[in-house]
N, C-alpha and C positions, 0 to 999 in steps of 0.2 A: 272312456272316462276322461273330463277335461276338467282338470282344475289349476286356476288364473293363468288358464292360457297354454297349458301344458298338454302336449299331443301322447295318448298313452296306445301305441297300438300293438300291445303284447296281445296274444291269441288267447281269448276267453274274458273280455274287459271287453266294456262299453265304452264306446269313443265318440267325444264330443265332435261338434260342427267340423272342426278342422281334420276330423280321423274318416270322414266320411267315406273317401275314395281311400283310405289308406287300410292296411290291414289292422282290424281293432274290433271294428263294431260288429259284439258278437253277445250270444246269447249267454248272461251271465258271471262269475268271477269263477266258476269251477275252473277243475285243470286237466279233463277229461281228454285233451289229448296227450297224457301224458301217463296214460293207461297202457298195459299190455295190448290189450284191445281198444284202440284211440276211437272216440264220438265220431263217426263219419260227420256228424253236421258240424261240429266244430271245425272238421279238417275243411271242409269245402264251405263252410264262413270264411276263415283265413284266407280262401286259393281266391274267395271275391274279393280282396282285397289287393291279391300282387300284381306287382309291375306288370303294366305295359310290353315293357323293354325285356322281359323273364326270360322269353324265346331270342329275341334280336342278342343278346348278351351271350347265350348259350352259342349261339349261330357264329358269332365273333370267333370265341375260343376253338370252336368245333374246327370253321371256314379259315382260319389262320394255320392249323396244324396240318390240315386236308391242302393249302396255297403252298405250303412252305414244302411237303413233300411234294409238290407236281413240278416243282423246278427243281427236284436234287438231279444231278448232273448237267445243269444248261452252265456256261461260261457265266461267272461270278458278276461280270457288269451286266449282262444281260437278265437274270435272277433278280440282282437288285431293281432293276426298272417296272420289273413283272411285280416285285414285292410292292415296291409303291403306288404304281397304278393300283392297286388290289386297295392298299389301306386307304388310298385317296378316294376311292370311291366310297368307303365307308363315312368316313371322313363327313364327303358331300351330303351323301344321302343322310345323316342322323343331325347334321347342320339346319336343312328341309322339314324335321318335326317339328311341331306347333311346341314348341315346350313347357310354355303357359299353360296349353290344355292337361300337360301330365300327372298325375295323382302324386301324390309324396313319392310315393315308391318309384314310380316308375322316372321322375326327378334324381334321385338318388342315382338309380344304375344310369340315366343320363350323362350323368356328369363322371360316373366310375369307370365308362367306356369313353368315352372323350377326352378322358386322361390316357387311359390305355391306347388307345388309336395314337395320341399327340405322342410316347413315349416310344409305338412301335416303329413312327414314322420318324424320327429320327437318325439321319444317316451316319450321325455320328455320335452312338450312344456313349454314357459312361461304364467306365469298362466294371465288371462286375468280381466275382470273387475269386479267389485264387491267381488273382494275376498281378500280386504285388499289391505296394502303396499306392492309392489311386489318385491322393492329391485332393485340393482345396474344394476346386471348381469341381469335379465327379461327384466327390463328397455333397455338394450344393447340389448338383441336379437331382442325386438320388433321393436326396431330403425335397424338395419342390415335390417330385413324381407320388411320395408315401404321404406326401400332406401333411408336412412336419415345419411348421413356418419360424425354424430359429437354424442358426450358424451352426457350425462345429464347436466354434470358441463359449458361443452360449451353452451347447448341452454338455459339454465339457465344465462349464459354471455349476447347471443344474447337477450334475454328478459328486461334486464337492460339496455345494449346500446340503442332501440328501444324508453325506456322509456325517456332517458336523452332527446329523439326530443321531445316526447311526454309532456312534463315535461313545456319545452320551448313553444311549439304551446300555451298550457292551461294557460300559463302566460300571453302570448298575449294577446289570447282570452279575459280573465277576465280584462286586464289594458283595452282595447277596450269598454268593457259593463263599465267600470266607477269601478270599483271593486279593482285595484291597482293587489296587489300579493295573494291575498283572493278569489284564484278560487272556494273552497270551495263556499262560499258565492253567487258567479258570476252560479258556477251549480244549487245550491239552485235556484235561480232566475228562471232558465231553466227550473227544474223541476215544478216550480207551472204553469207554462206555460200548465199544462194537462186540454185535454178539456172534457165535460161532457162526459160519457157515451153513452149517445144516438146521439153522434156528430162521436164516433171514426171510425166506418165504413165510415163513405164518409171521414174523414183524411186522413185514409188508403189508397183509390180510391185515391184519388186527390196527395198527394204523389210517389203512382203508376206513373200515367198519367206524372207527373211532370219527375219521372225519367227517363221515356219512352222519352218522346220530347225532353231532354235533352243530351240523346244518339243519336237521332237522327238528331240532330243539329248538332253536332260535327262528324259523320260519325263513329264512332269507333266498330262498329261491325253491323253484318247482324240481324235485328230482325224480326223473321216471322210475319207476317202479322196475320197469326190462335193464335200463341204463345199468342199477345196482347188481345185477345178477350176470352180466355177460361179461362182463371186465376180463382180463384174463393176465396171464405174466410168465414173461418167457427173461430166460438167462442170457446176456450179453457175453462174447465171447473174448479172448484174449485179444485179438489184433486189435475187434473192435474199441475194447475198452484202450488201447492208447490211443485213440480221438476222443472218444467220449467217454469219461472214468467217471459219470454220475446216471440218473436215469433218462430214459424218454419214454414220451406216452401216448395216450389216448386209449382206443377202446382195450389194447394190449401195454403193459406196462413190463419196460425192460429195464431189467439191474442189473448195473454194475457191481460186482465182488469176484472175491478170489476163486481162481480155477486152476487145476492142477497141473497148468502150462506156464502159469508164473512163477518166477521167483519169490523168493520168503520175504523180500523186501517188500516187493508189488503187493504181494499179498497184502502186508500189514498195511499201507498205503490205499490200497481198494478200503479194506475194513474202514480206517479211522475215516477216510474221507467219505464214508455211507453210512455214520454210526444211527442209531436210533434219534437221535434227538437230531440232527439235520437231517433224517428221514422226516421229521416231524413234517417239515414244508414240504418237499420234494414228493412224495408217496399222492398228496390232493391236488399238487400243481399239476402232475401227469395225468391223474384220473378224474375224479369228483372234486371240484367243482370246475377244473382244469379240462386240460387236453381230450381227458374220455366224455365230460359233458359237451363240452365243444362240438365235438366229434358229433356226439346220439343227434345234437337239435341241429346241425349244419345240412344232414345227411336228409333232414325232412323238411325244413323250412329253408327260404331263400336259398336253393341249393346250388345255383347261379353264380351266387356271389363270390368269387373263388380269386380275388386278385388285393386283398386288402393288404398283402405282405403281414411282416410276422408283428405288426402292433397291435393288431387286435386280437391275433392266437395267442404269442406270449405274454400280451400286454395282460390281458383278461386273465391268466392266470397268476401271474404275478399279483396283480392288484387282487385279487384273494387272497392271497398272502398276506397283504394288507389288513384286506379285511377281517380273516379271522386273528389276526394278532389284537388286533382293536377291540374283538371281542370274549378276547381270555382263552385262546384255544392253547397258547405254548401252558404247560403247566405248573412251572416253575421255570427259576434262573439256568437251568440247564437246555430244557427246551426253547427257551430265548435267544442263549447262547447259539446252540442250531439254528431257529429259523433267521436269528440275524446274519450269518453266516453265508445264506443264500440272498440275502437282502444286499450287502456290502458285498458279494458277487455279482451281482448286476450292477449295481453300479461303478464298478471298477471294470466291467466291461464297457461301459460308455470310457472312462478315461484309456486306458489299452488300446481299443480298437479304434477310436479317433487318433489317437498319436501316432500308430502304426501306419493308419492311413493318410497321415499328416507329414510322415516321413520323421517322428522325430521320436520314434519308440522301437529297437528292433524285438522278434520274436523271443529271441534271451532275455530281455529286459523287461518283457511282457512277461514272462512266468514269472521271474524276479520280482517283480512288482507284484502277484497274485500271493506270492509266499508272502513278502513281508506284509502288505495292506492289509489283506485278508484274512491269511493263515493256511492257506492251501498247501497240503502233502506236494512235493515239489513232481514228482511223476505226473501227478493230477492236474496239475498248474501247466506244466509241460503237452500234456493231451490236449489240454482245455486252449492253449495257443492255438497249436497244431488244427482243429477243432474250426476256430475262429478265422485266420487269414485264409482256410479255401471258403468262407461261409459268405453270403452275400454281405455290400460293405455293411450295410443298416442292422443285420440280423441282430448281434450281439445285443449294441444299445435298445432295441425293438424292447426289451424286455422293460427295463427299468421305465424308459420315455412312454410308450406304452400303459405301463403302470399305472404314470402319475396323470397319462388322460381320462384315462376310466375312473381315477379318484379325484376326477378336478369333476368329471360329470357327475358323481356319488356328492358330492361340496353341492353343486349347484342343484342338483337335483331331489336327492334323499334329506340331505341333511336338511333342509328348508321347509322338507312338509310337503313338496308337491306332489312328489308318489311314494308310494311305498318300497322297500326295500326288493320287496320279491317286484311287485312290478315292474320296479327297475331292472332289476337281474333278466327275468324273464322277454324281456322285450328286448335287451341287448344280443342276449341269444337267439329270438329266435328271429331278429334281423337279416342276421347272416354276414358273414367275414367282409366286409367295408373299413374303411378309414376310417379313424374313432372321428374324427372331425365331423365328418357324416352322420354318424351316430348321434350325435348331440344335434346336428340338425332334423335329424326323422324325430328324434324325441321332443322337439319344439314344434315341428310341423309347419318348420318358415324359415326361410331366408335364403332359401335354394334357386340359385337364376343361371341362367345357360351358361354365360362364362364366370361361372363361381373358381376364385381359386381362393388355395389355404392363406387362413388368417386367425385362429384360433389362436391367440398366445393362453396354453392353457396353464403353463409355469409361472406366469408374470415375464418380467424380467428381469432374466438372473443376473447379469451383468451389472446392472444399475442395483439391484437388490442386494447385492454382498456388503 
């Protein structure tokens, strides 16, 4: 489907001139791969459409694990030479394709492996996680490598503008609950809202179901019909929960709460900080339309795709978050209170995890900060550190930045008229895990050239903006 210009190559959509070699042009707008029993001809429409590169990309990841294990015990300078010969041939040989002759797709993993070759071949990479504050310039390369074309000092801008809505909403919120300007108070309220232990498994479910119906009321993306039915959810256990005192997800969804190895404080700390109404975001961000859908269409389409880092896993979930708040899913000022909650959690992990990294926040003052900004149970704030300095440096902020790329392409794309909301949706997913910047370019079906590098300012500019 091409309208003024716009490349739509979701799987079961008719794609104009520019969709020709890309994955798109297919027999009608059903959604029949997305059946228990998926349309064989829709699946092998879609397969004439992908990459070129599908196999070479594969062969990459495979041939790098299979090189790096055939030198463990050779002397460390001579490994290294054997490692570089290897990437430099790769290097050569994908320099040697005609890149003009390649289809959208196979442009895209072009340029996703050319990245990756340029980032392995570096002898002197930026140090990654757990290894302290890494500083300005690490901080800079790892932002160039994930295709994020602003500073520290800029996303650290966009973290504070994000806040001042966030700031406003939570006033609301709490004058609504009867509480005046004393959100603080009004969250308190929220939190004791936590139900017994032996009640939060069917919360969990019923939350689920609740996000389920409510996407499918509003039509906004394609949900397998198998996806709804396999989900599963397993209990996090004490040690784990002092890293991680909230959920994680995908096809299995894990929660955090109290178990009969904590203390009576912990315990109440697990409770308030999982109450129902900050279940409200957390429960769809890990499954539907989150981490478990992710998961169902990654594992069938573009399944190649496996190096976009966590802006477009987290980002994608969060900016649902987004989305259903814009469309009435918190239920009142208490559910607000919740999902805002995770909202000014992500962006307080861009301030934290940049300062930390900056050298100008220690881990104490990083929970510190999470209690007062936020409102975070101080154990939970303390994990969620803990959590963060061994996590790659980008992870944290991934969330929020992330976020606001997939809703600067929702601006430019939905909100204008050029596709529709599910086509949107549906074509993001079944892309497969790329740099949203990328994304925006498969969805235009132009602008992609052999030394393409990041230039999206998808935030404006915050600096000059404040």
């Amino acid at each position: 489907m091409m309208r003024s210009g716009i490349m739509i190559v979701a799987l079961g959509l008719v794609a104009g001139p520019l969709a020709v070699e890309a994955q798109g042009a297919r027999a009608g707008t059903d959604a029949s791969w997305a059946e228990d029993i998926p349309s064989p001809a829709a699946l092998v429409a879609f397969a004439r459409g992908e990459s070129e590169l599908r196999n070479a990309a594969s062969a990459y990841s495979a041939g790098r694990a299979a090189m790096r294990r055939s030198l463990e015990g050779l002397p460390p300078a001579q490994a290294e030479q054997s490692e570089q010969r290897w990437f430099a041939s790769w290097r050569d040989e994908l320099a040697a394709l005609d890149f003009d002759a390649l289809s959208v797709e196979g442009k895209i993993d072009y340029i996703v492996l050319r990245n990756e070759i340029e980032f392995d071949m570096d002898t002197d990479p930026p140090p990654g996680g757990g290894e302290g504050p890494i500083g300005d310039a690490a901080l800079r390369a790892h932002l160039r490598s994930a295709m994020i074309p602003y500073s520290p000092e800029e996303l650290l801008a966009i973290a504070e503008r994000e806040f001042e809505w966030m700031d406003r909403a939570l006033l609301d919120a709490s004058r609504r609950m009867g509480y005046g300007d004393d959100w603080r108070m009004a969250q308190e309220m929220v939190k004791r809202a936590a139900v017994p232990p032996g009640e939060k498994p069917g919360l969990i479910r019923d939350l689920a179901y609740q996000s389920e119906a409510f996407l499918e009321e509003h039509n906004s993306i394609t949900l397998p019909s198998h996806m709804r039915e396999i989900w599963r959810m397993n209990m996090r256990g004490p040690e784990s929960q002092l890293v991680n005192p909230f959920f994680t997800g995908g096809l299995t969804i894990t929660i955090s709460y109290p178990t009969d190895e904590m203390s009576h404080d912990q315990k109440l700390m697990s409770m308030r900080g999982n109450n129902p109404h900050f279940n409200r975001a957390t429960v769809h961000h890990e499954l539907i339309p989150g981490h478990g859908l992710q998961s169902w269409m990654t594992t069938r389409f573009n399944s190649h795709r496996r190096s976009a880092g966590p802006f477009w896993g987290e980002g994608w979930a969060l900016y649902y978050e987004f989305v259903l708040w814009d469309q009435g899913f918190p239920r009142g000022p208490e559910d607000e209170i919740g999902m805002l909650f995770w909202r000014m959690h992500r962006a307080a992990r861009i301030v934290f995890s940049l300062n930390y990294h900056l050298g100008r926040m220690t881990p104490e003052q990083a929970s510190e900060y999470l209690v007062q900004r936020v409102g975070f149970e101080r154990a939970n704030a303390e994990a969620e550190v803990r959590r963060s300095v061994d996590a790659a440096p980008l992870y944290q902020l991934a969330y929020m930045i992330g976020g606001l790329q997939f809703k600067s392409l929702r601006e430019e794309f939905v909100d204008t008229g050029l596709i529709s909301e599910r086509e949107f949706h549906d074509t993001i997913l079944q892309g497969g895990r790329i740099p949203v910047e990328l994304v925006r370019l498969r969805l235009l079906g132009e602008g992609l050239t052999r030394d393409y590098t990041t230039q999206w300012r998808f935030a404006g500019d915050p600096l000059t903006s404040q």
